[in-house]
C-alpha positions as CSV (number, residue, x, y, z in Angstrom):
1,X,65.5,74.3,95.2
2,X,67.2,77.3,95.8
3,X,66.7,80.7,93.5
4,X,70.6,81.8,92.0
5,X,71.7,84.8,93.7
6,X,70.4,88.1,91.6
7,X,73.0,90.6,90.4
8,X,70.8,93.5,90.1
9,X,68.7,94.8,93.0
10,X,64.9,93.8,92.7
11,X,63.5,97.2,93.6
12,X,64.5,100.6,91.7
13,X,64.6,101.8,95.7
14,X,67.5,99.5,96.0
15,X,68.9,100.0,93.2
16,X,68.9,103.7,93.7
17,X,70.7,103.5,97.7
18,X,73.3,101.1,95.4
19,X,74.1,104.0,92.8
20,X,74.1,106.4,95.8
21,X,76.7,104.1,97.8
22,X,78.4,104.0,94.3
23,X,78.6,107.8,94.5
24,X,79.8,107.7,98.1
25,X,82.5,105.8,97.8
26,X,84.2,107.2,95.1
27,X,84.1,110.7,96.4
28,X,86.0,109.0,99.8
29,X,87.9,107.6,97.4
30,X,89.1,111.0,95.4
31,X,89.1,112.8,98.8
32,X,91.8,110.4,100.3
33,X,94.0,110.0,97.2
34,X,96.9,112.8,97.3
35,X,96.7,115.3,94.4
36,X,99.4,117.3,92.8
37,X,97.5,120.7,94.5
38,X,98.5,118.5,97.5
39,X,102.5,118.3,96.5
40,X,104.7,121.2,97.8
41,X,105.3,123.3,94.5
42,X,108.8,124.1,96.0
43,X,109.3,120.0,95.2
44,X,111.2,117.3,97.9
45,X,112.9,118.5,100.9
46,X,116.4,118.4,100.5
47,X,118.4,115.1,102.1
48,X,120.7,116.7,104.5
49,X,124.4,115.6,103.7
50,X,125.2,113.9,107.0
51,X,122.3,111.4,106.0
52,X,122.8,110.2,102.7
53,X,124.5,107.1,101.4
54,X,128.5,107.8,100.5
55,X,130.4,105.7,98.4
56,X,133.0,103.6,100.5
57,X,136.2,104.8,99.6
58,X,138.3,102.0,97.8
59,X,141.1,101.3,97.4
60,X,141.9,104.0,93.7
61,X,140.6,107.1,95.6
């Protein structure tokens, strides 16, 4: 019969390298996510004019 699958690692080795991977990935995690030290503190560039969206003129303008 087969064993059920184990949800901790066996050895404290393993279960050290998993707590180490653990670490990894959260740091590539925090490193890839944009901050607000990553945002321009002069805010958005400004839409230029030509390419926004104007209201159709109807027929009461």
């Amino acid at each position: 019969m087969d064993q059920p699958a184990r949800s901790v690692p066996a050895s404290a080795g393993a279960q050290a390298d998993l707590l180490n991977l653990g670490r990894l990935l959260e740091a590539a995690a925090l490193l890839t996510c944009p901050t607000n030290a990553d945002r321009d503190p002069r805010g958005p560039a400004p839409v230029p004019v030509s390419s926004r969206q104007l209201p159709a003129a109807g027929p009461n303008r």
